[in-house]
PLY file of the C-alpha trace (Angstrom):
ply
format ascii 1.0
element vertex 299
property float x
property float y
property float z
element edge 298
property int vertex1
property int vertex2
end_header
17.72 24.74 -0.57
17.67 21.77 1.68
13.85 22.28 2.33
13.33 18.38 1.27
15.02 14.81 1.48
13.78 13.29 -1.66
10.84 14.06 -3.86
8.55 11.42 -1.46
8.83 14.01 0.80
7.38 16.50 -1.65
4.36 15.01 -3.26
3.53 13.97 0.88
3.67 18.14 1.71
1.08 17.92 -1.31
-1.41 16.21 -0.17
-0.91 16.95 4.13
-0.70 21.43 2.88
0.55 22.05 -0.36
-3.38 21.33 -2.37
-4.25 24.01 -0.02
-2.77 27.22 -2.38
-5.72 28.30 -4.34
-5.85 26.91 -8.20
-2.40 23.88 -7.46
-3.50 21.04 -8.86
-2.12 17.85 -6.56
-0.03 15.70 -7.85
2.39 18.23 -9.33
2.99 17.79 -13.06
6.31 18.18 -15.29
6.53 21.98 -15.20
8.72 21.58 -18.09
6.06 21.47 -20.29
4.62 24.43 -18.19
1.83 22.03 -17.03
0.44 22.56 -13.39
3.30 25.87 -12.99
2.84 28.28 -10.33
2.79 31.86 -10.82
5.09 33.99 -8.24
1.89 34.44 -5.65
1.91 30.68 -5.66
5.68 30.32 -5.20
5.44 32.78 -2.24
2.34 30.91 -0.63
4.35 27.79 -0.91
7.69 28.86 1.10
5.46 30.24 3.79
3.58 26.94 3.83
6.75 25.02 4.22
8.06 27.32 6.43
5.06 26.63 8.77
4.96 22.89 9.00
8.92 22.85 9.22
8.54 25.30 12.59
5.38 23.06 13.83
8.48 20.27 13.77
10.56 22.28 16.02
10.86 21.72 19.78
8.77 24.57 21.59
6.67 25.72 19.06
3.88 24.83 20.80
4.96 26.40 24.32
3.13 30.10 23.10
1.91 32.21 20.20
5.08 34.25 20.53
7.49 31.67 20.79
5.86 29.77 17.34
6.49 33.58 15.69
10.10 33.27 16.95
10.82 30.04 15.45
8.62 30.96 12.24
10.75 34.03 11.36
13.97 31.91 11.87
12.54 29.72 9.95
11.94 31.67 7.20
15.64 33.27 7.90
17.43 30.05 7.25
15.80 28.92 4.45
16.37 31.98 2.26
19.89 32.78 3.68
21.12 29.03 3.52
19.98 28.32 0.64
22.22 27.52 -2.74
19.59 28.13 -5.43
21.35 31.58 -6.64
24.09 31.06 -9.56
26.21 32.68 -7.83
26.64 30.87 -4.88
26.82 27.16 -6.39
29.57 29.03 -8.00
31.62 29.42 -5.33
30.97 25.63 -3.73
31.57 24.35 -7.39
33.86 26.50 -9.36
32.95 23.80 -12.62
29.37 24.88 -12.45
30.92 28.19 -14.14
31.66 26.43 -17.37
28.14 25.00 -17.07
25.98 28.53 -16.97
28.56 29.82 -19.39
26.94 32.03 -22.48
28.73 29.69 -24.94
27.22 26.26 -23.45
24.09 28.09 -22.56
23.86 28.62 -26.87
24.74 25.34 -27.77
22.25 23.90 -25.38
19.34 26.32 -27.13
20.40 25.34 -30.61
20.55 21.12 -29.13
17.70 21.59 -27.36
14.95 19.41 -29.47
17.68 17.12 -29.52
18.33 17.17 -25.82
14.40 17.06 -24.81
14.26 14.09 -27.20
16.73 12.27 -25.70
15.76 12.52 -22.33
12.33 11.49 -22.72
13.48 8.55 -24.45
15.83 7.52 -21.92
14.05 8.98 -18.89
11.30 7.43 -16.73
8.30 8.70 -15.25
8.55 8.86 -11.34
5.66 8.83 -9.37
3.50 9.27 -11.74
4.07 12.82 -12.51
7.54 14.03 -13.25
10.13 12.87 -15.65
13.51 11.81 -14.80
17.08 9.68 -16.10
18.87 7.50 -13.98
22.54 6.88 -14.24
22.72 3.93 -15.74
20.37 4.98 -18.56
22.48 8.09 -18.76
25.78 5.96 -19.75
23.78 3.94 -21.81
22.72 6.77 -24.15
26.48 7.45 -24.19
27.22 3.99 -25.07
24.70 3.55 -27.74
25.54 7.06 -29.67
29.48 5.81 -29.73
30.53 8.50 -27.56
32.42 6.35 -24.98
35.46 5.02 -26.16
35.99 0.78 -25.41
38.43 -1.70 -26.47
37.50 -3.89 -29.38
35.83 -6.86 -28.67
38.41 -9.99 -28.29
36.81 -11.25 -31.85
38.08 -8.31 -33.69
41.59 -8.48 -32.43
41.61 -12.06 -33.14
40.49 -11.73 -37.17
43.27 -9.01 -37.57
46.42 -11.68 -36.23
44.97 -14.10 -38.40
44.92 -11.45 -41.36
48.54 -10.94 -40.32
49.68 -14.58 -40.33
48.19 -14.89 -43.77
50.53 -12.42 -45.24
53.37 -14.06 -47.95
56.43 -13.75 -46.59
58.65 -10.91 -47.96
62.31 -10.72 -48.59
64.65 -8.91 -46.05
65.27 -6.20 -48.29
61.83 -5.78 -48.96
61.31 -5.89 -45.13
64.22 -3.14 -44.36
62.37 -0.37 -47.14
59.43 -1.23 -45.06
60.61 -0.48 -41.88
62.43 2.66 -42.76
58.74 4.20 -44.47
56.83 3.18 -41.01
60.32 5.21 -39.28
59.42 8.32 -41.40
55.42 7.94 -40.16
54.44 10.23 -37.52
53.50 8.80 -34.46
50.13 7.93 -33.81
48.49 8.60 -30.96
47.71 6.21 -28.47
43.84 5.32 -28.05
42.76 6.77 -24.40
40.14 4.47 -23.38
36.88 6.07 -21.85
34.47 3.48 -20.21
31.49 3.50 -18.74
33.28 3.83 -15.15
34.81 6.55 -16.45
31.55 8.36 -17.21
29.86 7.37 -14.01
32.71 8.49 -12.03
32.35 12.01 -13.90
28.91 12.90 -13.48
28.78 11.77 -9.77
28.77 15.19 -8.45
25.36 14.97 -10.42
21.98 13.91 -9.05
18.67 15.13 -8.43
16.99 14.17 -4.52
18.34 10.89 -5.25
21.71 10.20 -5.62
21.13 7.82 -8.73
18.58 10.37 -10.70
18.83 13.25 -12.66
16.59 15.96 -13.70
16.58 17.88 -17.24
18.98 20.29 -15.93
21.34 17.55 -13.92
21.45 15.87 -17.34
22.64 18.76 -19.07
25.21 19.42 -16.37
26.55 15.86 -16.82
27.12 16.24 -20.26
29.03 19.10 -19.18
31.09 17.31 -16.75
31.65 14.51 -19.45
33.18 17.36 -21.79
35.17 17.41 -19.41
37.02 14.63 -18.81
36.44 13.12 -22.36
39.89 11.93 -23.59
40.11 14.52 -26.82
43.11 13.31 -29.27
45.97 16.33 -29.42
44.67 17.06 -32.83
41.48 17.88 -31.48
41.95 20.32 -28.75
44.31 22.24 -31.49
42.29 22.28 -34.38
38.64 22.16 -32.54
38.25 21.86 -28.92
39.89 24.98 -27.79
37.00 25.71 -26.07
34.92 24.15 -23.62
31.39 25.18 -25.51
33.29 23.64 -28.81
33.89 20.58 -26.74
29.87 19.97 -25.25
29.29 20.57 -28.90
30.89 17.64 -29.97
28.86 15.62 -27.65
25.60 16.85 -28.98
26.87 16.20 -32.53
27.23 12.76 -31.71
23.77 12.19 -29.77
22.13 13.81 -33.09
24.44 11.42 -35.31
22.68 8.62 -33.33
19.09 10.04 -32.55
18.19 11.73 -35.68
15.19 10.20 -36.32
14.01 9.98 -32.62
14.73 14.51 -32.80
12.52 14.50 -35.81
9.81 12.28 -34.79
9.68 14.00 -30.83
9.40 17.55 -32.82
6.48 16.51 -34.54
4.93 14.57 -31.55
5.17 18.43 -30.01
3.68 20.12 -33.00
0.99 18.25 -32.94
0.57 18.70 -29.21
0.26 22.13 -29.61
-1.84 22.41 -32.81
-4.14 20.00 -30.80
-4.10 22.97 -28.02
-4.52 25.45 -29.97
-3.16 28.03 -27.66
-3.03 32.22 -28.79
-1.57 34.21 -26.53
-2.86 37.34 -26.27
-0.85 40.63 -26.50
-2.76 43.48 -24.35
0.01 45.57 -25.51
-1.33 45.45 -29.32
-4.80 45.01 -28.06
-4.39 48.58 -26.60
-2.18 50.04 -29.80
-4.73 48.60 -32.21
-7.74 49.99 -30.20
-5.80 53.69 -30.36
-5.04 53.19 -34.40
-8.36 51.99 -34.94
-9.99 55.49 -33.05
-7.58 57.59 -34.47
-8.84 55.89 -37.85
-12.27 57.09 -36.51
0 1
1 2
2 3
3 4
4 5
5 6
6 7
7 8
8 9
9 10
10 11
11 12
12 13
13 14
14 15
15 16
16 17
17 18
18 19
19 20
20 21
21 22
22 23
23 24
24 25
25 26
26 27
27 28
28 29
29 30
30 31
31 32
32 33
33 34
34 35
35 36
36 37
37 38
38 39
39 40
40 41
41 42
42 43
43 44
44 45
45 46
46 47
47 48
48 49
49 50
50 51
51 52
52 53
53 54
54 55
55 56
56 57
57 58
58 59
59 60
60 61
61 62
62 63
63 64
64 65
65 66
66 67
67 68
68 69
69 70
70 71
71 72
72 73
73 74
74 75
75 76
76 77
77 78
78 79
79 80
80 81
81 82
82 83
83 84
84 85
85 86
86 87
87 88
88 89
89 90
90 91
91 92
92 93
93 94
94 95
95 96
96 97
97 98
98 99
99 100
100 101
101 102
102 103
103 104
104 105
105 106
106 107
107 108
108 109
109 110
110 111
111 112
112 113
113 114
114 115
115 116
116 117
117 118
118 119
119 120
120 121
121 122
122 123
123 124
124 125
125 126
126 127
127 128
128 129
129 130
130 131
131 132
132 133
133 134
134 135
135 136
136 137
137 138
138 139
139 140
140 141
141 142
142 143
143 144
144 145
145 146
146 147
147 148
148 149
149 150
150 151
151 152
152 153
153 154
154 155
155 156
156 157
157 158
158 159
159 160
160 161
161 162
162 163
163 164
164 165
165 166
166 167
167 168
168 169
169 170
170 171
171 172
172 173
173 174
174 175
175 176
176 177
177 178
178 179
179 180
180 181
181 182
182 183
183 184
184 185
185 186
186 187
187 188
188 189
189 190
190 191
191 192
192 193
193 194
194 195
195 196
196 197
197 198
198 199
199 200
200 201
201 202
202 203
203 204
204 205
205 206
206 207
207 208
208 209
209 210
210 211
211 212
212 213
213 214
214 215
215 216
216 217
217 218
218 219
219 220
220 221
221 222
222 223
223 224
224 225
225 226
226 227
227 228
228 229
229 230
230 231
231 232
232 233
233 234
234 235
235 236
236 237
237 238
238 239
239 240
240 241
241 242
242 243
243 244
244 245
245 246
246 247
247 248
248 249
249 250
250 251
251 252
252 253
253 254
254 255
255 256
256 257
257 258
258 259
259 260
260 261
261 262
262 263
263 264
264 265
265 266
266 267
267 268
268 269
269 270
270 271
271 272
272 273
273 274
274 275
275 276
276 277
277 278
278 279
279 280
280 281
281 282
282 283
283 284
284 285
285 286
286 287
287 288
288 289
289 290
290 291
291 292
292 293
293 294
294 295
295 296
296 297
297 298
């Protein structure tokens, strides 16, 4: 929405008008974990709160009751119609974003998503003291350590196979020629595509939270998106696999749970335990009501 510069800016409108809604708890917590969330009276009070300190900013807002009202509704104009939250619009800016919000990455995103929390606590880092996030860096080194970025062998390894070919005894030439004619009736292979850890940087640049080096939950899952991407799939692959671009972000969640197993396993356990500690029953007035009827009609 363009409301903010960087999350500084935020946790500042906390404590100077933000710890002013009724039951906001300052600082603000990960509302991931639904801790310190607002409910939609909250959200409301909040825009209008913004809205009011960005108009004391403007030039003549002081000049009259009237002319602060002027400014105030424009205010409040601009920052609904300008704004890019809605799906729709950061559709049309980013036509990529459609593969993103499709149904079929939006399912294999629920059915990674232990997985995908896991991860990103792991690798994340707590900013401010309140909110979880993953920088860059940490991003490509996930990639790195579950063997999804493709490198060239190390210098060592291309080394030990010359020397394995040197050692070879010497065949005859007509041994040679029966050779050459089988590797002839091979098929091609083909050719290793390289993808470094430029490569992913340079694909998930369009990616970042406030901070042009950060990335939220959802900015994470986007750049695993945008590494589907670009990831250098072999022929046989995209015929037999990949067709489709969910099939494809797929693979790249395979490969994190190849790696991070244990870490999913351990992190869903950490959570059930969190919430047995909790102990939280939600309460169904719906039933409530239907079980007080049965229970008279019993009567």
């Amino acid at each position: 929405m363009g409301l903010a510069d960087s999350t500084i800016e935020i946790m500042q409108w906390g404590s100077d008008f933000l710890h002013e809604i009724d039951g906001l708890n300052i600082p603000f917590s990960d509302t991931l974990n639904l801790m310190n969330g607002v409910n939609y009276a909250q959200f409301l009070e909040a825009f209008l709160m913004i809205a009011n300190q960005k108009t004391k900013a403007k030039e003549g807002s002081g000049d009259s009751a009237q002319e602060f009202n002027r400014l105030y509704k424009e205010t409040l104009k601009d920052i609904f119609e300008n704004a890019t939250f809605e799906m729709e619009k950061r559709m049309k800016i980013d036509s990529f974003l459609v593969n993103v919000f499709s149904e079929g990455v939006n399912r294999v995103f629920f059915e990674h998503s232990v997985l995908l929390q896991a991860v990103f606590e792991t690798f994340g880092i707590i900013r401010n003291g309140t909110y979880l996030e993953l920088d860059k860096d940490s991003f490509v080194r996930m990639l790195k350590e579950s063997e999804i970025l493709i490198l060239p062998k190390p210098k060592e390894e291309v080394k030990a196979a010359a020397g394995r070919g040197r050692g070879a005894p010497r065949r005859g030439a007509a041994a040679k020629e029966t050779e050459e004619k089988e590797e002839e009736k091979k098929p091609e292979a083909e050719a290793v595509i390289l993808f470094t850890e430029n490569d992913a940087m340079n694909a998930i640049d369009p990616c970042q939270s406030f901070d042009h080096n950060m990335l939220n939950y959802y900015d994470f899952l986007e750049a695993l998106c945008r590494i589907a991407d670009v990831y250098p799939f072999t022929k046989v692959q995209l015929l037999d696999d990949m067709e489709s671009f969910d099939n494809r972000v797929d693979f790249l969640c395979s490969k994190l749970e190849a790696k991070n197993f244990d870490l999913m396993q351990k992190f869903e356990m950490e959570r059930q335990a969190i919430n047995e500690e909790r102990r939280y029953q939600p309460r169904s007035v719906v039933q409530d009501i239907m079980g007080d009827d049965l229970s008279d009609e019993d009567d």
